[in-house]
C-alpha positions as CSV (number, residue, x, y, z in Angstrom):
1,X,10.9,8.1,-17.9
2,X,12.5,7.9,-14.5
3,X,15.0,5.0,-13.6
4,X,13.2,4.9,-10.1
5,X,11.4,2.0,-9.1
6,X,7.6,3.5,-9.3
7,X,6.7,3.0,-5.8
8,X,2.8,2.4,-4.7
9,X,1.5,1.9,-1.2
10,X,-1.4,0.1,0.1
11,X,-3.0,1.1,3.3
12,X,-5.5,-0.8,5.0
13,X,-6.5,-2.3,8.7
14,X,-5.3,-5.0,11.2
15,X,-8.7,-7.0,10.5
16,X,-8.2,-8.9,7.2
17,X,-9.9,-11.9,6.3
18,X,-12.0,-14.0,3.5
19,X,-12.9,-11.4,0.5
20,X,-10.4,-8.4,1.9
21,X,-7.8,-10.5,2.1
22,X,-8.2,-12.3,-1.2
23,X,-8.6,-9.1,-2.6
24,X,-5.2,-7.4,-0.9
25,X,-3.4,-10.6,-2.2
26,X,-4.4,-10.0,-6.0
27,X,-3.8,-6.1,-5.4
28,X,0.1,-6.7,-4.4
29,X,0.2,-9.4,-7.2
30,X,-0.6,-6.8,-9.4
31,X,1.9,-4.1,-8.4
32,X,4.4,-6.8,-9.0
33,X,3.3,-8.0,-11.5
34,X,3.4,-4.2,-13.1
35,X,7.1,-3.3,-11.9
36,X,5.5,-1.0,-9.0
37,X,7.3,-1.9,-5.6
38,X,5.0,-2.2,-2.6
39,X,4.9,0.0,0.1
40,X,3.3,-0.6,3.5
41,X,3.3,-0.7,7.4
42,X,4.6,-3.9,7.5
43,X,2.6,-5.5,10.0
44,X,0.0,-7.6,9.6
45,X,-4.2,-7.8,8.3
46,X,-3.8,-5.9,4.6
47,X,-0.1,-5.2,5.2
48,X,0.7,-8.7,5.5
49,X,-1.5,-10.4,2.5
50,X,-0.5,-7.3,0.4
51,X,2.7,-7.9,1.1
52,X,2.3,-12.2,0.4
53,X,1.1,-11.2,-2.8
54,X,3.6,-9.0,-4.2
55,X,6.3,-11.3,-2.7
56,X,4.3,-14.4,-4.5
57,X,4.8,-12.8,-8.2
58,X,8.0,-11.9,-7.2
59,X,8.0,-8.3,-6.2
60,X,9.6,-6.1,-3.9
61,X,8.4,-5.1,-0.1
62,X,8.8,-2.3,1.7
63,X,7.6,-2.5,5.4
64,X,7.8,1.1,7.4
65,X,6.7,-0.3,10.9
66,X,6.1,1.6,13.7
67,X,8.4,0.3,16.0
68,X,12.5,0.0,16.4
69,X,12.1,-4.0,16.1
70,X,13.0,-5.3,13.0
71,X,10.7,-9.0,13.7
72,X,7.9,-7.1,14.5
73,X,7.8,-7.3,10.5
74,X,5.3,-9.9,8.5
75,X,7.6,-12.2,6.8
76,X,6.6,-11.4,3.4
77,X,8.5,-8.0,3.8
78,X,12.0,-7.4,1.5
79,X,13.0,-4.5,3.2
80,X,11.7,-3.3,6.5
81,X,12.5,0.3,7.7
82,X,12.3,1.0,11.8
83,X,10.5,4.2,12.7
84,X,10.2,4.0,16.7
85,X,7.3,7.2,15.5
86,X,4.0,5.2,16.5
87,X,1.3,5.8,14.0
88,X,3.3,8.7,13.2
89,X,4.9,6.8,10.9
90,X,1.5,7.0,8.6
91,X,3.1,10.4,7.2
92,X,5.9,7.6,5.6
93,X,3.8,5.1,4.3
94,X,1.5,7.8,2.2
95,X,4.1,10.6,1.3
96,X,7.0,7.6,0.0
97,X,3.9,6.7,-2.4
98,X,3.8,7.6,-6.0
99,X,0.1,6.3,-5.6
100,X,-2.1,5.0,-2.7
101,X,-4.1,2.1,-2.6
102,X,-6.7,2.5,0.3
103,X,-8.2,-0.6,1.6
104,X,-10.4,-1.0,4.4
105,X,-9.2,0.4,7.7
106,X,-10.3,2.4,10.6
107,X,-8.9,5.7,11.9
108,X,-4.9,4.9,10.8
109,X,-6.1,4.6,7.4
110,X,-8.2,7.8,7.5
111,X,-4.7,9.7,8.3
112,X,-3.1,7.9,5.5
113,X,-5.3,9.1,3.3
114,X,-5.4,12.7,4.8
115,X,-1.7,12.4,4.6
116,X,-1.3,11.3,1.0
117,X,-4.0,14.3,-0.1
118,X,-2.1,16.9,1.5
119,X,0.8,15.7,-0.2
120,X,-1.1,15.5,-3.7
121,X,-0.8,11.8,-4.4
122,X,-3.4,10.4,-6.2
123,X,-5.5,8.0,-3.5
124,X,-7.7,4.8,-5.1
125,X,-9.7,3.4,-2.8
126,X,-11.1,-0.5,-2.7
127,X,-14.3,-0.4,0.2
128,X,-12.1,2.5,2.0
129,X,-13.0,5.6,3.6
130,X,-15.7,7.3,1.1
131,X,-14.2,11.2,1.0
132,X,-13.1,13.8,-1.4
133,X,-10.1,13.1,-3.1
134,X,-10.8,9.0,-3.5
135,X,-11.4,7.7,-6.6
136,X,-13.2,4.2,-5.7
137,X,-12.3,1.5,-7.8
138,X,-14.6,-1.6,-8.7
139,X,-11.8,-4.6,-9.4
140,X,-7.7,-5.2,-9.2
141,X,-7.7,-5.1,-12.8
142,X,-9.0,-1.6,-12.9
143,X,-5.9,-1.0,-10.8
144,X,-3.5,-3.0,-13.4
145,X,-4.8,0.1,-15.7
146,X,-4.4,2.9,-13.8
147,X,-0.9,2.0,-12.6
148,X,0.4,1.1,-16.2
149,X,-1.0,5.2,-17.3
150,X,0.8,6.2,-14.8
151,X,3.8,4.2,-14.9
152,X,4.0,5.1,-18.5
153,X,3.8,8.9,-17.7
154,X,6.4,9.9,-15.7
C-alpha cells in the first residue's frame, strides 16, 4: 500500500443548486470521510460545495484554478495551486486524480473527462456526460464502495 494520500477529483459545472449541490456536499463528505483528498478547480458551483463538504468532515482541498490569483479560490479550499493556463488547466484537475468523480457540467467537464480517459483513470459519473468510459453511479454511498476497493488496492 502506498504512503500517498489517495487523491480523487470531482469535476462538475459553475451552475450548482438544490439536489446537485446537496449531492456534491455528501460526495466531498465522503472522500473525507474515506481518507481520499479532494481535488478540484477551485472555484465555485460543484467545486465549491464539494469542496464545503470535504472541508466539513475534515478533509483536505486541493483547488487548481485557472487563474494566477490565489482569492479567486472558494474558501473551502486547503491548498490552492495557480495555473494562469485558462481551462487548460482541466488536463491538472483529471490527470492529478487517482479517480474522477464527474458531476454535471457542460463542455469544461466534457474535457475533464476526455482528459482523465486518455490518461486511464477510472471516470464515475453522477447525472454527467453519458459516454464510453463512465461508469454512472446511482448514490454517494455507492461511491464510499468503490473508493474503499480501490483505496485498499494499491
Amino acid at each position: 500500500m502506498s504512503d500517498r494520500r489517495f487523491l480523487v477529483s470531482v469535476i462538475g459545472g459553475h451552475e450548482c443548486e438544490g439536489s446537485v449541490a446537496e449531492l456534491a456536499e455528501k460526495i466531498g463528505g465522503i472522500i473525507a470521510q474515506e481518507g481520499a483528498a479532494l481535488v478540484c478547480g477551485g472555484l465555485g458551483g460543484i467545486m465549491e460545495a464539494v469542496s464545503r463538504g470535504a472541508r466539513a468532515a475534515g478533509g483536505l482541498v486541493v483547488g487548481i484554478i485557472p487563474g494566477e490569483d490565489k482569492q479567486d479560490a472558494n474558501t473551502s479550499v486547503d491548498i490552492v495551486i495557480t495555473t494562469g493556463m485558462g481551462y487548460s488547466r482541466n488536463t491538472l484537475v483529471a490527470g492529478t486524480a487517482d479517480v474522477v468523480v464527474a458531476l454535471p457540467g457542460k463542455y469544461g467537464t466534457l474535457s475533464e473527462i476526455g482528459f482523465a480517459l486518455n490518461a486511464g483513470k477510472p471516470v464515475y459519473g453522477f447525472d454527467a456526460w453519458d459516454i464510453p468510459g463512465v461508469e454512472k453511479l446511482e448514490s454517494p454511498e455507492e461511491l464510499r464502495g468503490i473508493l474503499r476497493e480501490r483505496m485498499n488496492r494499491r
